[in-house]
N, C-alpha and C positions, 0 to 999 in steps of 0.2 A: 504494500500500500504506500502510495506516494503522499503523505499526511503533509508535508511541509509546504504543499502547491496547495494549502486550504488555509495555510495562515497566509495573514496578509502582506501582499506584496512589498507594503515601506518597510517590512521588517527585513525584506531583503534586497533593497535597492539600495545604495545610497545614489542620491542626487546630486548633484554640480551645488544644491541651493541646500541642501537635509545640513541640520543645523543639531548640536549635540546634544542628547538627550539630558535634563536637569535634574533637580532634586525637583524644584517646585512642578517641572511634568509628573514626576512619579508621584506627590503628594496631592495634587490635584486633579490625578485620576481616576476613573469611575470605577468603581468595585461594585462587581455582582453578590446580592443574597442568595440562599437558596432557593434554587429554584420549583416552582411546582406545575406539575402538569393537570388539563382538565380532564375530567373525565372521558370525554368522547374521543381525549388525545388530539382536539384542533390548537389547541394553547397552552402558552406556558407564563407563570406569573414571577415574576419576581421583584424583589424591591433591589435600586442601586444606587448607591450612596456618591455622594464627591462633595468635599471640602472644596472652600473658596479661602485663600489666601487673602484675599481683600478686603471680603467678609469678614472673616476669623471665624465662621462657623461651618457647618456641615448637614450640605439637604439631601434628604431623602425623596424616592419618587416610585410609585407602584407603578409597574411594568406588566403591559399584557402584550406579548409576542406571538404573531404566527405561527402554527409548526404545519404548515400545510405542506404540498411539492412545489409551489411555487413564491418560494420566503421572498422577501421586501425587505431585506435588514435595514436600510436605509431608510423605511417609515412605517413603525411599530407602533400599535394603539398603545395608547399611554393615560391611565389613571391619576391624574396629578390637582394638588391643591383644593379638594376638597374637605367641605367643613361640617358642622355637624349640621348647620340649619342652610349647606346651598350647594349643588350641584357640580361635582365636581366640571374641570374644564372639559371641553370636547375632545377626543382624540390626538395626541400632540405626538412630534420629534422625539426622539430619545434625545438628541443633540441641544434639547432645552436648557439655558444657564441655570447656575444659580444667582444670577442676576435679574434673570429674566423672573424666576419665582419669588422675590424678595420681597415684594410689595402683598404678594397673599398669605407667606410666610406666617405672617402673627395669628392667624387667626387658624391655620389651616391644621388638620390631624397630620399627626408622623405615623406613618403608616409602616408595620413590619410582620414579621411572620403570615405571609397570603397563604390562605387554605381556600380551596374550591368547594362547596357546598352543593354545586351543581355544576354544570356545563354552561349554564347562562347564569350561574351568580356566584360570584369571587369574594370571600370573606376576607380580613386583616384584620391584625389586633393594633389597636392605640393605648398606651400607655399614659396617664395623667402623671404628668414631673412635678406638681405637687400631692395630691392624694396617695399616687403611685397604685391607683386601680387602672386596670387594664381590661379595658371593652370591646371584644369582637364585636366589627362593624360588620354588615353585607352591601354588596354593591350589585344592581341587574345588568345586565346586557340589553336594551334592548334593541339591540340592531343599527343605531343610528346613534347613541351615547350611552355611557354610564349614568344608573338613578343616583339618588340623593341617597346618602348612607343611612342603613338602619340599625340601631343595634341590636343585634340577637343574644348578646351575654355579656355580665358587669362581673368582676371578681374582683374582689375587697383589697384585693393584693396582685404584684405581678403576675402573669403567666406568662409560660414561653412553651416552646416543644409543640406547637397546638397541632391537631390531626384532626380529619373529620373521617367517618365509615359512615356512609349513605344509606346501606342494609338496616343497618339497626339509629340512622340518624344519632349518632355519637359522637359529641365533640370528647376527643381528648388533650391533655396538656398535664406540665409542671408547673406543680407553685410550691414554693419553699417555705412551710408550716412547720411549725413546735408541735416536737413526737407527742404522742398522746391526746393532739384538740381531733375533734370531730368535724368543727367546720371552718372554715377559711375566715369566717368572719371570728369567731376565736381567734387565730392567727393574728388581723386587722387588730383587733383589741389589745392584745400582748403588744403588738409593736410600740401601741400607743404609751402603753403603759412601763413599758422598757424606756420610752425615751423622757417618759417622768419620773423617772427615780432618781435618788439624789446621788449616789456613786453610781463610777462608770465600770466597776470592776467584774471582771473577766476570769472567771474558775474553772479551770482543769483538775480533772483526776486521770486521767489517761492520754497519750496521743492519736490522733493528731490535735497539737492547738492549732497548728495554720497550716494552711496549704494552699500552693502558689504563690496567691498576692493576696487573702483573708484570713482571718481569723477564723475557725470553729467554731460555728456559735449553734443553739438549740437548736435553730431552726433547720432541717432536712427536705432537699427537693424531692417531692416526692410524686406519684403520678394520680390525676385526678379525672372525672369523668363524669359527662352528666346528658342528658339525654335531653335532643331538641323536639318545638313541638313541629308539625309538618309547617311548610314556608304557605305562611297567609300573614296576614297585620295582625296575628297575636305573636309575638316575638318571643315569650317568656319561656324558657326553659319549662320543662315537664316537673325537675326536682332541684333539688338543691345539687351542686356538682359531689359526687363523693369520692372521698380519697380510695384507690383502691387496691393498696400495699398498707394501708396504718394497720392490720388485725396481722399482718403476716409476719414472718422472721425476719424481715428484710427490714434495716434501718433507713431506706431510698438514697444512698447516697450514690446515686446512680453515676455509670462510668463517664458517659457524654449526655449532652443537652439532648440528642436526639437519639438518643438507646433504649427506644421500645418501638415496636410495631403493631397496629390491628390487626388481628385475624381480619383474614376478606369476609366474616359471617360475620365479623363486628363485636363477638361476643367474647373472646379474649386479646388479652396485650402480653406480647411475648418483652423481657425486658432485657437490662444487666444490672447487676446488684452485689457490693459485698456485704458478708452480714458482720455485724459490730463485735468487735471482740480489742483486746488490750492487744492484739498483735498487726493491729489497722495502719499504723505505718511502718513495718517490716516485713509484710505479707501482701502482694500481687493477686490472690485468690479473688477470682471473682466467678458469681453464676449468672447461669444463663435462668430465668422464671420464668412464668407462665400464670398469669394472671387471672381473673373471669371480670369482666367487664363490671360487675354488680360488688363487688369487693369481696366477695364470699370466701375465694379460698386463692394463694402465689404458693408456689413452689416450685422447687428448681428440678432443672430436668438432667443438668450437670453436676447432682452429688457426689461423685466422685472426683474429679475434677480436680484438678491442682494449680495452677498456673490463672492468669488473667482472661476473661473470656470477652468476645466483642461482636458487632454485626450481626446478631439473630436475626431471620427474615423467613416467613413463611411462605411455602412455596403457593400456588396459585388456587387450588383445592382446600388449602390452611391442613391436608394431614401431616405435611411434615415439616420443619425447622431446620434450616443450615444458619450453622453459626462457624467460628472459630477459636480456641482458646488452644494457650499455650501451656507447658508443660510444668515447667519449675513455675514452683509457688514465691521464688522472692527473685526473678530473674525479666525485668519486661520489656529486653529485649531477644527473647527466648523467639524462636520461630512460631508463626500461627500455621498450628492445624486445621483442618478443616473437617467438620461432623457433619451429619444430618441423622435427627430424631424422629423416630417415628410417634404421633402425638397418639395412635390407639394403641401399638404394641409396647410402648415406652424402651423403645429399642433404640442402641444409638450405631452408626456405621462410621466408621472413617475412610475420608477420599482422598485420594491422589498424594500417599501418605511418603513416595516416596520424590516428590517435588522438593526441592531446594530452594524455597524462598518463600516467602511470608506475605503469603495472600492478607489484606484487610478488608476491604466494602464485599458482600456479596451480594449477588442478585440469581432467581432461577430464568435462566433461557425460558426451557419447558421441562418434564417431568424429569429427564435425563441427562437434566446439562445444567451445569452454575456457571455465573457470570465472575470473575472474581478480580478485582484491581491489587495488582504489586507493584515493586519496586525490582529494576531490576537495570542494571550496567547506566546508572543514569536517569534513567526514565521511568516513568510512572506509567506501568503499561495495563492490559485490558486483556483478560486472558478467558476462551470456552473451556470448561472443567470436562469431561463425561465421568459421571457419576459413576459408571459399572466400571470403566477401565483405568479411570485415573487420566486418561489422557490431555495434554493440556494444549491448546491452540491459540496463538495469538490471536487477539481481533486490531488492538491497537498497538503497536508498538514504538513508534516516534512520539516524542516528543511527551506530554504528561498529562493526562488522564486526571483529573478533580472526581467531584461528585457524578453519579452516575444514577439512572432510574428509567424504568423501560415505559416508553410510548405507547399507549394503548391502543390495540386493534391495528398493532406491526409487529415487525419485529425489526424494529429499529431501540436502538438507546437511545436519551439526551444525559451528552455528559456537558462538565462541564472543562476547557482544554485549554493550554498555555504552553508556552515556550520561553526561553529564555529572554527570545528578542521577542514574542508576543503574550500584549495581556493577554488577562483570562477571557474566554466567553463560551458562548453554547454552544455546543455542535449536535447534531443528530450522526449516530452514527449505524448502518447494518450491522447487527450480528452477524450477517452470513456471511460477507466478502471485506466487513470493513472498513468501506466508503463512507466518506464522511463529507454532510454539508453544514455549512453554514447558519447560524441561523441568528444568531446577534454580532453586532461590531460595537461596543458602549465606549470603545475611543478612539473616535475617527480623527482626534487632533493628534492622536501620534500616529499620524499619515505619514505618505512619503517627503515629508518636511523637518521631520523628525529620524536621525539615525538611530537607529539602534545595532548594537554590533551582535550578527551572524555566531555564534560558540561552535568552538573546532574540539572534536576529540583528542586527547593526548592521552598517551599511556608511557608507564615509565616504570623501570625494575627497582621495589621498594625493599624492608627491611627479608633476607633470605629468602629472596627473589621472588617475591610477591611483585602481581601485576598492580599497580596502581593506576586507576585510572582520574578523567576528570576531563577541564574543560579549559579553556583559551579564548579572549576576546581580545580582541585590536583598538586602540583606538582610531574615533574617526579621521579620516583623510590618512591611511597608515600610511610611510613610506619604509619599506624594509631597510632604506638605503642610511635612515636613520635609528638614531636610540632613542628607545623609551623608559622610562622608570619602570617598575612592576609591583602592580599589586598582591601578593599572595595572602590569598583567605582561606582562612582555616573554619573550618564548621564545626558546629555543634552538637550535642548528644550525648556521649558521641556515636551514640551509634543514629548516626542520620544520613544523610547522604548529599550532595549538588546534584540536584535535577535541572532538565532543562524543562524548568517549570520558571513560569511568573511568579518573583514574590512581589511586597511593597515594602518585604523589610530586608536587607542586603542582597540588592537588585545587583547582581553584578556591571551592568551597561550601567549602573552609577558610575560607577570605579574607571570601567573603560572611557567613558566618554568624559571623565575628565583626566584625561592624557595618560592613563595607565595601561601597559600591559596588562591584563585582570587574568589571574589562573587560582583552580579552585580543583580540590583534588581528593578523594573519596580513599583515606587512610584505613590501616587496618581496625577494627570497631566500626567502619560503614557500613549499610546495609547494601541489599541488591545483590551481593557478591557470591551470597552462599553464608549458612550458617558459622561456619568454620571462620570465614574471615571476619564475621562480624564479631563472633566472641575472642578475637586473637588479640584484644587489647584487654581482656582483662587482666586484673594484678601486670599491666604493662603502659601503663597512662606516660608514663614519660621516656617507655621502650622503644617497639615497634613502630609505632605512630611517628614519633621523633625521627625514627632513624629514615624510614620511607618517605618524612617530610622533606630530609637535608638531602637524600642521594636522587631525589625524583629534581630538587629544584637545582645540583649540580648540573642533571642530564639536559634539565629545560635550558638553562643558561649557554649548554654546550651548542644544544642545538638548533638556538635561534638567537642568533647573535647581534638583534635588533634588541635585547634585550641588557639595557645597561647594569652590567655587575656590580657600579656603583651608588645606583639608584635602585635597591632595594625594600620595600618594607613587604609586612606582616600583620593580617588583621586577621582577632578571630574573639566569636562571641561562645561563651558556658564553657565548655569542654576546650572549644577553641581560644577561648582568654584564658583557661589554665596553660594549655601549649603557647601563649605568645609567654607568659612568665617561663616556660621552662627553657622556648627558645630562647630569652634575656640569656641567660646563665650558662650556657651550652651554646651559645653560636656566637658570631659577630659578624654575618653576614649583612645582618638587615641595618639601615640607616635610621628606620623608626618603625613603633611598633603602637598597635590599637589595640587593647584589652576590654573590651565590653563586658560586665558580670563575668567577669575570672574567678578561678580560684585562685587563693592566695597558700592557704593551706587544709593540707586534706585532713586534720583531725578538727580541727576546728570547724572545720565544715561537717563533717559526722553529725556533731554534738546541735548545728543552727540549722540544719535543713531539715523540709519537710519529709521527705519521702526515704528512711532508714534502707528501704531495700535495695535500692539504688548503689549506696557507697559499700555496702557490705554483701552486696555482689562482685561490685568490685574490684575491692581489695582484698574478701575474700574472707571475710570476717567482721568483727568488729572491735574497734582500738581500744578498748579494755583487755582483750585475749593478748597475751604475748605472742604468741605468735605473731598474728593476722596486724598489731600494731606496728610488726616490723615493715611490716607493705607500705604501710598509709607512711613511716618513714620515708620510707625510701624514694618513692613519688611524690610526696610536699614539695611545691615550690620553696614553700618557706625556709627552707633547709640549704638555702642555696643563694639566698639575695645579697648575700657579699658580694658577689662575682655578676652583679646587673651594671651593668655600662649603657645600655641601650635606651635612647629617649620613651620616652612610653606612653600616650594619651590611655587615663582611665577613668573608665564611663561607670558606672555605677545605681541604681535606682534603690530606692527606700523600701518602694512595695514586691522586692524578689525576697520571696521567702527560698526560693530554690539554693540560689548563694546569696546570701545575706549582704548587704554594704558593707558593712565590717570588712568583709574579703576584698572589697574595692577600697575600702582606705585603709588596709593596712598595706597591702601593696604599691598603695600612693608614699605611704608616710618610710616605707622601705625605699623608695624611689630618692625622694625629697632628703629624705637625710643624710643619702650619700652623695649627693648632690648632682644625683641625677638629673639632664631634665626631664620635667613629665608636667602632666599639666590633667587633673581630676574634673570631672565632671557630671553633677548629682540631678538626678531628676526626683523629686518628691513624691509623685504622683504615678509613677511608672513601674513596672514591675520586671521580670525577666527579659520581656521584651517593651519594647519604645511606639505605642501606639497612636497614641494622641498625633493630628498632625501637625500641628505648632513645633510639639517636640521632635517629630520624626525631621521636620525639614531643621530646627537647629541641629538634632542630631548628624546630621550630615554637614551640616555648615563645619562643623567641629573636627568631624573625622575627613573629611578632602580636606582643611585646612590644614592641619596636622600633618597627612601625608605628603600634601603640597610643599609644606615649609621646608622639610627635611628634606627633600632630592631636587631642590630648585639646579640647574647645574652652575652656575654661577656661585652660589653661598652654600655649597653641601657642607654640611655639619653645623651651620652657625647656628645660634641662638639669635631667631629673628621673629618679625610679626608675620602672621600666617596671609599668604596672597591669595589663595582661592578665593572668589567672589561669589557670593550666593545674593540673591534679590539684589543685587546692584553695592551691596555693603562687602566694605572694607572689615576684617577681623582685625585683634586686636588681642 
């Protein structure tokens, strides 16, 4: 399949006029929600977001797209600025500002999570920013515009996850309620009454207290359900929505936001769940449930089960469930297997048990075949399963494969698809041969006016001859006949991988387009590879990884001599800011160095992170044991910061409970006091990653300025004011 002649051509042009991609194009570009398909499979809904720089805020727009055979990407009905007492606008451009909605702005619902309630009426929920109740609206179709919104359901409290089942007219959704209330408006009441008490204080008897970027508080998401009445002008729910995991063993701290599914009879919800015990951050366990729509009886269908489980989906009939779950109970980057349950015999099978690589989304083709998305040499690819033989068959394999969900009354998918030099958007793709069309473009200003640089495979003999592979961009106008600095970015996880996938958060055609070589390279603990390579960094964090880092970027240097050996740096975020510290100490290649949320040190990070099973997988242990304490030795940066010479920009955030700031300023204050340069940088409000786009676009101002300073050719080494220019502004 030739997938690359379906992304868009300015990703592969440059023009005489194509001008170099910025931070403010990447922060002010349109991002797609998930999307959802109509019933009858003519449409698909989604909401998509884009920040205004000029603004300073960030609009939302509900999207109703063709999916017919003959798509109009270029002019998509569009749902936008309607309010609660006036008709939304007429059909509009997806290419509409947020300048152009500004003036209806105040008044208008933010619309997110679209569920289809029929084929001609598109539901959303609106969230109130001060009450913080959350009201599914409906909208008609009638042929010529959308009606005026109706609400069909108010909850006292947020909801998110919503789903509808038409059979049995079921709205479902999460709201995050205190174990033991019965109703949501209980819930509403406690908050209120939480925010009137006179201390603010915060009690633990067990872990977890925090995880990711919050705190652990009472309140658990848990899954809810409540039965509509048929679509006439009585809007009111049949009952009050009911919780339907509060009577079961399940404490709902369910895996992801969208980790349940309806039976197609409407009458259970298959979910993921661990159940509460003292062993909740040292333990990956999780089950696969099985709900009844009425709350009456969950329970798991994976009791035996050890390892994390994910993607439950019932096949088209609702007798059987294909899930995934891994093996080792405190390991989660452990390989996914793949099950299906028989829901009358309570039988389970395992498929295609001898594949080498870690299926995650599934979907059933038809009774004989799963759909199943991996990772694999790069790419986020798209693979047919057959159930009896195991046999696996590409469907997609270029480029990277997002969310996926099959079009009804085809057999086609709509995924959602990206490349390195292309955003994300929708494609329709065949099961049978493939082919893939088109069917949204949400950013046609990174036209061919806009370069983005094309990524070249490289492979390179890493530590005892491991293949390493990964990726290469140019800057734009390259002339080979000159030198370029080079970016080398190190990833995180670590066991993750560089796809040639779109992100918004270390876009590489950042790096490239301003004046960097950019390479990025998939070390031993990456995924895609094979199981074997993925687990070959453990108790080796500053081993193998290191060594396939230094001998992969010798071979680069050999072999492309456009590549200045004195204009080097090294960026890398989690895993990859602990290697820019280990690379300080151990190399003197690079010129300067970017640390985003590093480790600083590995026992102290044991003791402040969330997620126990994590380090003492590891390092293979935990830093109490003598043993196992010798590892977390022996791999601490900290144990090493005498011998740092290398300038070092470190980023830091408040809200990473993952590695704690700590890890970022003690790494600064090891810097600084030997009087290194380095130069710290704190975001309050941020957590493992840099969301917000205010910060995302300083966050870049900071890190090209940085790199910029350092490999200027005129003042290599100086201690000078940083010349990269973002919004027309001089750094300082």
């Amino acid at each position: 399949m030739k997938a690359l002649c379906t992304l868009p051509a300015a990703a592969l042009v440059l023009g005489a006029l194509a001008r170099p991609f910025t931070p403010e194009d990447l922060v002010e570009s349109t991002r797609l929600g998930h999307p959802v398909i109509s019933p009858d499979g003519t449409s698909v809904a989604f909401v998509q977001t884009r920040y205004s720089i000029e603004k300073k805020r960030q609009f939302s727009q509900l999207v109703v797209q063709a999916l017919g055979d003959h798509l109009q990407i270029d002019s998509p009905a569009m749902v936008v600025d309607f309010s609660k007492d006036a008709r939304p606008n007429p059909p509009s451009s997806a290419s509409a500002t947020p300048e152009s909605e500004d003036a209806a702005s105040k008044h208008r619902l933010e619309p997110s999570q679209p569920v289809w309630l029929s084929s001609e009426e598109l539901g959303f929920v609106a969230t109130d920013a001060k009450t913080h109740q959350s009201t599914v609206y409906s909208v008609h179709n009638t042929g010529k515009h959308w009606s005026k919104p109706r609400a069909v359901f108010t909850a006292p409290v947020p909801i998110s996850s919503v789903q509808y089942n038409a059979v049995s007219n079921t709205l479902v959704f999460i709201a995050n309620v205190y174990n033991g209330t019965t109703t949501l408006d209980e819930t509403a009441e406690l908050d209120v009454a939480d925010q009137e008490r006179d201390d603010t204080a915060q009690v633990f008897d067990e872990l977890w207290v925090r995880h990711w970027d919050s705190f652990v508080t009472p309140k658990l998401p848990q899954i809810h359900a409540v039965q509509l009445r048929s679509h006439s002008s009585n809007t009111k729910p049949k009952h009050k929505p009911k919780n339907i995991i509060k009577d079961s063993d399940v404490d709902g701290r369910l895996e992801t936001a969208d980790s349940f599914v309806i039976s197609p009879n409407g009458q259970h919800v298959v979910f993921v769940a661990k159940r509460p015990g003292r062993d909740y951050a040292w333990r990956t366990t999780s089950y696969v449930y099985v709900a009844d729509i009425d709350g009456s009886s969950a329970s798991p269908i994976n009791d035996n089960g050890r390892g994390a489980s994910s993607s439950p989906v019932f096949s088209s009939d609702g007798s059987r469930i294909a899930y995934v779950q891994m093996a080792s109970p405190t390991y989660e980057a452990d390989r996914n297997q793949i099950h299906i349950y028989s829901v009358e015999d309570k039988t389970t099978i395992d498929v295609a048990t001898n594949w080498d690589r870690s299926p995650s989304d599934l979907l059933w083709a038809d009774d004989n075949t799963l759909l199943a998305a991996y990772n694999e040499y790069g790419r986020n690819k798209l693979a047919k399963i057959d159930i009896a033989s195991g046999t696996v068959t590409p469907v997609v394999e270029e480029h990277s494969v997002g969310s996926m969900q099959h079009v009804p009354h085809s057999n086609e998918l709509l995924i959602s698809y990206s490349a390195l030099d292309s955003p994300t958007d929708l494609y329709k793709v065949s099961i049978d041969d493939g082919s893939i069309k088109r069917v949204t473009q949400v950013n046609p200003q990174l036209g061919s006016s806009v370069f983005l640089s094309a990524p070249e495979d490289v492979v390179f003999e890493g530590a005892e001859g491991s293949s390493i592979h990964g990726f290469l961009l140019r800057p734009p106008n390259f002339d080979a006949s000159q030198t370029y600095p080079l970016a080398y970015v190190i990833h995180g996880g670590p066991q993750g991988s560089f796809t040639d996938a779109w992100s918004t958060r270390w876009n590489l055609n950042i790096f490239a387009a301003a004046g960097f070589v950019t390479v990025a390279l998939d070390f031993e603990g990456s995924t895609g590879y094979g199981q074997n390579f993925t687990d070959a960094i453990r108790n080796q964090w500053g081993g193998k990884p290191f060594e396939s880092l230094m001998k992969s970027l010798d071979q680069l240097l050999d072999s492309h001599p456009y590549i200045d050996r004195n204009r080097l740096t090294a960026l890398g975020a989690s895993y990859g800011g602990y290697q820019i510290n280990w690379i300080n100490a151990h190399s003197t290649a690079f010129k300067a160095l970017v640390n985003h949320d590093g480790m600083f040190s590995t026992v102290s990070t044991y003791y402040s992170t969330d997620e126990l099973y994590f380090p003492e997988t590891e390092f293979e242990g935990v830093p109490f044991d003598e043993q196992a304490r010798q590892n977390y030795e022996k791999w601490s940066p900290e144990r090493n910061v005498h011998k740092w010479k290398t300038p070092t920009l470190v980023i830091h955030s408040e809200k990473d409970y993952r590695l704690v700031v700590s890890e970022g300023l003690s790494t600064f204050t090891a810097l600084r006091r030997q009087g290194v340069p380095a130069r710290f940088v704190y975001f309050p409000d941020e957590n493992h990653w840099v969301l917000k786009p205010a910060n995302s676009l300083r966050w870049h101002r900071e890190v090209l300025g940085w790199i910029t300073q350092w490999t200027r050719k005129d003042t290599i080494g100086e201690s000078q004011s940083q010349k990269f220019v973002v919004q027309g502004e001089h750094l300082n």
